[in-house]
C-alpha positions as CSV (number, residue, x, y, z in Angstrom):
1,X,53.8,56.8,141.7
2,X,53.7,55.6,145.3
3,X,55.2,52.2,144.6
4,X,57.7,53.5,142.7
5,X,58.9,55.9,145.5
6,X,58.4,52.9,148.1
7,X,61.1,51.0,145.4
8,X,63.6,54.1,145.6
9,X,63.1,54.0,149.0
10,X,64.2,50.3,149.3
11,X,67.2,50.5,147.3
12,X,71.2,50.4,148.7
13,X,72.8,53.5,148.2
14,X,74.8,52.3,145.3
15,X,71.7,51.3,143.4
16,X,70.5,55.0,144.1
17,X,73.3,56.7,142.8
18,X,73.3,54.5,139.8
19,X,69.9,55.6,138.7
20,X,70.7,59.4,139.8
21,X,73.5,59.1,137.4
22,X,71.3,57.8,134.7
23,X,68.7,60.0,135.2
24,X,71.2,63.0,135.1
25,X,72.5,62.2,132.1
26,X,69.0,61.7,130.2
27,X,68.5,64.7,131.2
28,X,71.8,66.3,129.7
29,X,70.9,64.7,126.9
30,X,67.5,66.5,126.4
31,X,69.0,70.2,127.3
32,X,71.8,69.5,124.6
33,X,69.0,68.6,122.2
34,X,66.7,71.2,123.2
35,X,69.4,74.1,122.7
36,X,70.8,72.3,119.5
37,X,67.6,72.2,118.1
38,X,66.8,75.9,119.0
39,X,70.3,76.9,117.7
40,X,69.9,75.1,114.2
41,X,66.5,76.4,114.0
42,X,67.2,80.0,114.5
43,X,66.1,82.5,112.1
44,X,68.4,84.6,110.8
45,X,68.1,87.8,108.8
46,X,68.9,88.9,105.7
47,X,71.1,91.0,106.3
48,X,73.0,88.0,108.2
49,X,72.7,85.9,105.5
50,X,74.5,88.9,103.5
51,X,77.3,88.7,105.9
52,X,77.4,84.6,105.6
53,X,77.6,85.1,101.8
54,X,80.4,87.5,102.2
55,X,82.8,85.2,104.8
56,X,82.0,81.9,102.2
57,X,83.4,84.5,99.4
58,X,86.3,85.3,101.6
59,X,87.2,82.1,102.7
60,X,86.9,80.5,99.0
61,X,89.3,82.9,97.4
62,X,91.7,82.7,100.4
63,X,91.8,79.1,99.3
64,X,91.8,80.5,95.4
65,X,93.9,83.7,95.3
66,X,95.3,82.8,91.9
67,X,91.5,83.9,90.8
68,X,91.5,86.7,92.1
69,X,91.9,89.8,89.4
70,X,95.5,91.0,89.3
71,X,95.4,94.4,87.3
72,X,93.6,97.7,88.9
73,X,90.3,97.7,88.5
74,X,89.8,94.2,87.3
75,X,86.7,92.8,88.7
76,X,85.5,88.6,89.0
77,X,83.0,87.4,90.8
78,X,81.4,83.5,92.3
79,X,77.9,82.1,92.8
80,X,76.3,81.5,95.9
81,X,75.3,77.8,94.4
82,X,79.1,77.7,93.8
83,X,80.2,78.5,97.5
84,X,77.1,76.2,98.3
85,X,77.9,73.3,96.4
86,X,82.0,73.4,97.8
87,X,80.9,73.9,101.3
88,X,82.0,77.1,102.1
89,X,78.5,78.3,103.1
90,X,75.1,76.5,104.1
91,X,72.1,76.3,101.8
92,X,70.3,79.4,102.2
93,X,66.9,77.5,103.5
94,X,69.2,76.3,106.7
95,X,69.6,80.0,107.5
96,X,66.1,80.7,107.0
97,X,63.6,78.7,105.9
98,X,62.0,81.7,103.7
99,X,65.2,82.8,102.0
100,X,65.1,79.2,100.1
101,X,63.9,81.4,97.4
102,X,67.3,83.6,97.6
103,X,70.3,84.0,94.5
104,X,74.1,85.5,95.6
105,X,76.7,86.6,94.3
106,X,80.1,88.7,95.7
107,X,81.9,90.4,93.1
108,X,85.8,91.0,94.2
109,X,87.7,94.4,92.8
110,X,90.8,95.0,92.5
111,X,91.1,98.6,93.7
112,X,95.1,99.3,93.7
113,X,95.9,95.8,95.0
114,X,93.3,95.9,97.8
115,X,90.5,93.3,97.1
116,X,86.7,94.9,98.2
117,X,84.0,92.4,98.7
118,X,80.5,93.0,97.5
119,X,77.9,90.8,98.3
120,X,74.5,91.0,96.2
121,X,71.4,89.1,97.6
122,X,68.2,88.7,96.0
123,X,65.2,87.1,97.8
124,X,61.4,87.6,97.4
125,X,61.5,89.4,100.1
126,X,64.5,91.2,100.0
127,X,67.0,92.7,97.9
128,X,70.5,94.0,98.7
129,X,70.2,98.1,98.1
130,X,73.6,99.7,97.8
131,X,74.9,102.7,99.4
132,X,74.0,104.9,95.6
133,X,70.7,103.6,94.8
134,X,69.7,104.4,98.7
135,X,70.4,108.1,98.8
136,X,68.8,108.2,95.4
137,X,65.4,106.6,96.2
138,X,65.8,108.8,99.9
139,X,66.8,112.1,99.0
140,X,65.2,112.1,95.2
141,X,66.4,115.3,92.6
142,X,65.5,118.5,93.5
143,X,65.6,121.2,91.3
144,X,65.7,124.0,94.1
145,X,67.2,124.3,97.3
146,X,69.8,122.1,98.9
147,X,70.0,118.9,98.0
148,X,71.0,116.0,94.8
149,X,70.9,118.1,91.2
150,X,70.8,116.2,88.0
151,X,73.7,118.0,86.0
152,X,75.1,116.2,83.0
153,X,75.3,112.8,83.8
154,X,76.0,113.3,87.4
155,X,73.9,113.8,90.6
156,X,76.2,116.6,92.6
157,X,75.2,118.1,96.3
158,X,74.3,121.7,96.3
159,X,73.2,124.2,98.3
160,X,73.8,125.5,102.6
161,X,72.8,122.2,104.4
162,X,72.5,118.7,102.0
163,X,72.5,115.9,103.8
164,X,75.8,114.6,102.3
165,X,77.7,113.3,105.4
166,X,79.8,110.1,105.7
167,X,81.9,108.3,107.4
168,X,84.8,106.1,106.5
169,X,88.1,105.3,107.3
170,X,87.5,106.5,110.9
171,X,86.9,110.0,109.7
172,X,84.0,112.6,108.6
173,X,83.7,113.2,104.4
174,X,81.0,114.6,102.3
175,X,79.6,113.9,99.1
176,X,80.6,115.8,96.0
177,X,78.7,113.9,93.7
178,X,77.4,110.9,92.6
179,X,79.2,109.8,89.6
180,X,77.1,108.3,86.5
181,X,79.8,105.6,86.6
182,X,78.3,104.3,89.7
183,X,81.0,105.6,92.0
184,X,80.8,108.3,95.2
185,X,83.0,111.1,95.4
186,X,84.0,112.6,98.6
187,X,85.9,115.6,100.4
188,X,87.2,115.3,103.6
189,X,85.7,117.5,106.2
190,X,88.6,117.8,108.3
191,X,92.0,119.0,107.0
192,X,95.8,118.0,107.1
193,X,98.2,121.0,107.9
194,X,99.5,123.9,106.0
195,X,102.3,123.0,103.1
196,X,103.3,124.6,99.9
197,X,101.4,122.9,96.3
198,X,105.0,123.6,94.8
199,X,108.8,124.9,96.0
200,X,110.7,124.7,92.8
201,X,112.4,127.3,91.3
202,X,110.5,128.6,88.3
203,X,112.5,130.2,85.4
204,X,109.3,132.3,84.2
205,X,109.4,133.9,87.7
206,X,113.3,133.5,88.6
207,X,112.6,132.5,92.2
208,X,111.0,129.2,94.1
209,X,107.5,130.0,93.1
210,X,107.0,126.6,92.1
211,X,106.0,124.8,89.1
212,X,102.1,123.7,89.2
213,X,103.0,120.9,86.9
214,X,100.7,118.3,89.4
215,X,102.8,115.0,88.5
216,X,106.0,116.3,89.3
217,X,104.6,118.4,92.4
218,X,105.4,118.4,95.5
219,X,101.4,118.2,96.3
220,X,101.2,115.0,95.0
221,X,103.7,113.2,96.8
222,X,101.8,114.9,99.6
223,X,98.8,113.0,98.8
224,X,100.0,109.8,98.6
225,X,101.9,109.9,101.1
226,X,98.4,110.7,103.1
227,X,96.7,108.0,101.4
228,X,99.7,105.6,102.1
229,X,99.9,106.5,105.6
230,X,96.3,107.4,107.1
231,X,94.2,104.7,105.3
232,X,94.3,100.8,106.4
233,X,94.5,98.2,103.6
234,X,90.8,97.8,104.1
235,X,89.5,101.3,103.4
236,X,92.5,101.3,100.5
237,X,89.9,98.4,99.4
238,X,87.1,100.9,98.9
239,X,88.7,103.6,97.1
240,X,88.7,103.4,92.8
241,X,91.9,105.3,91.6
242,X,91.2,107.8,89.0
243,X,93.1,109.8,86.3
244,X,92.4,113.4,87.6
245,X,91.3,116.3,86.3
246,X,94.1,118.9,86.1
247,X,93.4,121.2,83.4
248,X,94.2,125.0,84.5
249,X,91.7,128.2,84.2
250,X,91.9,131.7,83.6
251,X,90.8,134.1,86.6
252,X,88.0,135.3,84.6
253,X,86.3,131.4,83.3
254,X,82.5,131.3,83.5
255,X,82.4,127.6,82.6
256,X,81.5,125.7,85.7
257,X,80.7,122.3,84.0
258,X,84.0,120.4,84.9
259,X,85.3,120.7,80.9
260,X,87.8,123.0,81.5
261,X,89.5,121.2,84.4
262,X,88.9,118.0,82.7
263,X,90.3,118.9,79.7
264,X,93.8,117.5,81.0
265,X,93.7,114.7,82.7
266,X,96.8,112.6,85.0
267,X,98.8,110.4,82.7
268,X,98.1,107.7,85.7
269,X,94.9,106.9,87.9
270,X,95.6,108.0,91.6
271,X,93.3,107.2,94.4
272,X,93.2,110.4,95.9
273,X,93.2,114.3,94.4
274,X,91.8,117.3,95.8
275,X,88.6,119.5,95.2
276,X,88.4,121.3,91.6
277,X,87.7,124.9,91.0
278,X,84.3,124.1,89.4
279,X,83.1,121.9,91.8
280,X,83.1,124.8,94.4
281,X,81.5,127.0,92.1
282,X,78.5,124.2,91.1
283,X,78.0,124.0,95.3
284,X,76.6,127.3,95.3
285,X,73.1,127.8,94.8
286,X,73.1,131.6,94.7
287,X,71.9,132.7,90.9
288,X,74.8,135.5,91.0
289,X,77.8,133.0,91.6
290,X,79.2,132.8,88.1
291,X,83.0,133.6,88.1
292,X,85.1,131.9,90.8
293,X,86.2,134.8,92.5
294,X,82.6,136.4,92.9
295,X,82.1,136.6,97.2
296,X,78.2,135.3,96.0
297,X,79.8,131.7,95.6
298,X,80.2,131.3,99.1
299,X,76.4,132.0,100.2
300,X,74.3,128.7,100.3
301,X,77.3,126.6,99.8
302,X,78.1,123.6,102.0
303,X,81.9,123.7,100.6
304,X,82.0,127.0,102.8
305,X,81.0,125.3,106.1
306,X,84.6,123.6,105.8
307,X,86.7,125.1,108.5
308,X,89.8,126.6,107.2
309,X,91.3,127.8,104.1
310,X,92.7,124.9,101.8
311,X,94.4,124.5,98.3
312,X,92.7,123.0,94.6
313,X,94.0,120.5,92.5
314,X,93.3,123.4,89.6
315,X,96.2,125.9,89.2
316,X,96.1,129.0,86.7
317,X,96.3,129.4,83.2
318,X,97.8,133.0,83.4
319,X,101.1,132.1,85.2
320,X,103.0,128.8,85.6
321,X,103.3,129.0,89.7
322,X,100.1,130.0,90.6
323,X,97.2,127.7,91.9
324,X,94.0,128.5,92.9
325,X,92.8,128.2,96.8
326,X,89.5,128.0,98.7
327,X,89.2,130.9,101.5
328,X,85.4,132.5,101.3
329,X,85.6,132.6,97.4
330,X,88.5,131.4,95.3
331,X,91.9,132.9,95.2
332,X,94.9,132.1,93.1
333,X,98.6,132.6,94.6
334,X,101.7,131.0,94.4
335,X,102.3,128.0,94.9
336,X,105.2,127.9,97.2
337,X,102.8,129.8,99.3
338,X,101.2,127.6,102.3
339,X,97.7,126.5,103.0
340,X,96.1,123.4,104.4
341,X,94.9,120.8,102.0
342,X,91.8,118.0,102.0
343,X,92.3,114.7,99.9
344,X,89.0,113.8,97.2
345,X,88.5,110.4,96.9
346,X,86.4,108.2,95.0
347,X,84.5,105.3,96.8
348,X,82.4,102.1,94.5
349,X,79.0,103.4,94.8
350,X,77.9,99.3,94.9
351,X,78.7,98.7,98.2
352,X,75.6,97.7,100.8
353,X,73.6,100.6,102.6
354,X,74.4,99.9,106.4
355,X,73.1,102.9,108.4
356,X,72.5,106.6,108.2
357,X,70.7,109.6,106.8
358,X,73.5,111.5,105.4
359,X,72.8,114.2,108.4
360,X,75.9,115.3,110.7
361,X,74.5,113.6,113.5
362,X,73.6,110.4,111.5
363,X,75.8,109.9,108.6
364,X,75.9,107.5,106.5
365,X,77.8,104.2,107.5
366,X,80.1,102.4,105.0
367,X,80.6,99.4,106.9
């Protein structure tokens, strides 16, 4: 070591900065190595992997969109090996050496012309859980108190204080139900401002009571217009249209099942609707809630807890202009009459569990 700091020592000053310069640039070489090595070596998680599955989908049918499904709710899907094999995403073994054991696949939906991703992992040690299968396995059935009842072939939220909360397009909703077709169905917690359902004249009343005929009404261009304006293409995306339930009732109806309401449906699937009369009724809890207008229905109902007074998508059967309304219990009036109103939507159940409990202060995440 001496000699060899005796040789520096005796060299020019050109030879010295020669073998500065060299020894810099070794050692530029062995940093670059170093922090290439550590960046092609780095673990990532699963859930990262997800997300590398889903931009490879993304970019491959950006390159593809004649593949893509072109009528409402038409579905198609691709491999991982396939989006591995054209080099749109690495083998899964680069991303981590324990995921070599993984399968993909990202189904694409056609929901209105918006395209949602869903990306489906399946590892040894991991599985993809979707938003509906995780507030099943959390929150279980109960079969008293608040909380997810088995009715039908539905799971719906009942009772003062379920932990239904979510959030999605930038705004607070809570769960209805969880449809046995696999889908969400949500109410918005906040509301838009007072309007009329309907402002036609009516020849059965002889004034502008309105006609509570939904796909002619004036509510429904209301509603779109909501959807069209307040939601980006993305959350669009997320939303399954739906022929709606838009059957009327009489005042004194003890059937709280959805079959009266459902026994007209919409001619055409929208994407949004509004709270039926029976689903207000099935949130209570309280043994002596039977008919609509019974002041029991609002006690140990969540639906109650919603601020203000606000119009249903179910109108009467006893006169032509008259549609039902949510203020304490349910209320029919006319429909030119004014009160605020809260879009229903339906969201595809399949999409990943990100975050949340489903509390107020914690609810659950979309994306």
């Amino acid at each position: 070591m001496k000699n060899l700091f005796k040789m520096f020592k005796g060299m020019g000053k050109k030879q010295k900065l020669v073998l500065k310069l060299v020894g810099l640039f070794f050692l530029l070489c062995f940093i670059f190595v170093l922090i290439f090595g550590i960046l092609n070596n780095k673990k990532h998680s699963y859930i990262e992997i997800e997300d590398k599955l889903l931009t490879g989908a993304k970019s491959y049918f950006e390159d593809n969109k004649d593949l893509l499904a072109k009528q409402d709710g038409g579905s198609v899907s691709i491999d991982a090996s396939k989006l591995i094999e054209l080099k749109y995403m690495k083998d899964f073994k680069k991303y981590n050496k324990n995921a070599e054991s993984c399968t993909g696949v990202v189904s694409v939906t056609n929901n209105n012309g918006n395209h949602l991703y869903i990306p489906s992992l399946k590892c040894k040690e991991y599985e993809t859980t979707t938003l509906y299968d995780k507030i099943l396995k959390e929150q279980g059935i109960v079969s008293e108190g608040d909380g997810l009842y088995a009715m039908g072939n539905d799971y719906i939220y009942r009772g003062e204080y379920p932990k239904n909360y979510v959030t999605f397009a930038k705004q607070l909703w809570r769960i209805i139900k969880l449809g046995n077709d696999k889908e969400i169905r949500l109410i918005q917690v906040d509301s838009y401002d007072e309007t009329n359902w309907d402002d036609r004249y009516n020849v059965n009343s002889s004034y502008n009571s309105g006609i509570t005929t939904f796909e002619i009404s004036r509510i429904k261009n209301k509603l779109m217009k909501s959807y069209e304006n307040d939601f980006k293409d993305s959350d669009k995306s997320y939303i399954v249209s739906k022929k709606l339930c838009i059957g009327n009732r009489k005042k004194k109806e003890t059937k709280k099942d959805g079959s009266v309401e459902c026994s007209k449906v919409t001619e055409e699937a929208y994407p949004v609707g509004m709270l039926q009369v029976n689903e207000y009724i099935l949130a209570s809890i309280d043994p002596n809630c039977r008919l609509q207008g019974d002041a029991s229905c609002t006690n140990y109902n969540y639906l109650t807890k919603l601020s203000n007074s606000f119009w249903s998508i179910t109108t009467s059967s006893a006169n032509d202009y008259e549609a039902y309304y949510f203020s304490g219990t349910v209320r029919a009036k006319d429909a030119a009459e004014y009160e605020s109103y809260r879009l229903t939507i339906h969201l595809n159940g399949n999409i990943p569990f990100k975050s949340g409990d489903g509390t107020k202060e914690n609810p659950y995440v979309i994306y």
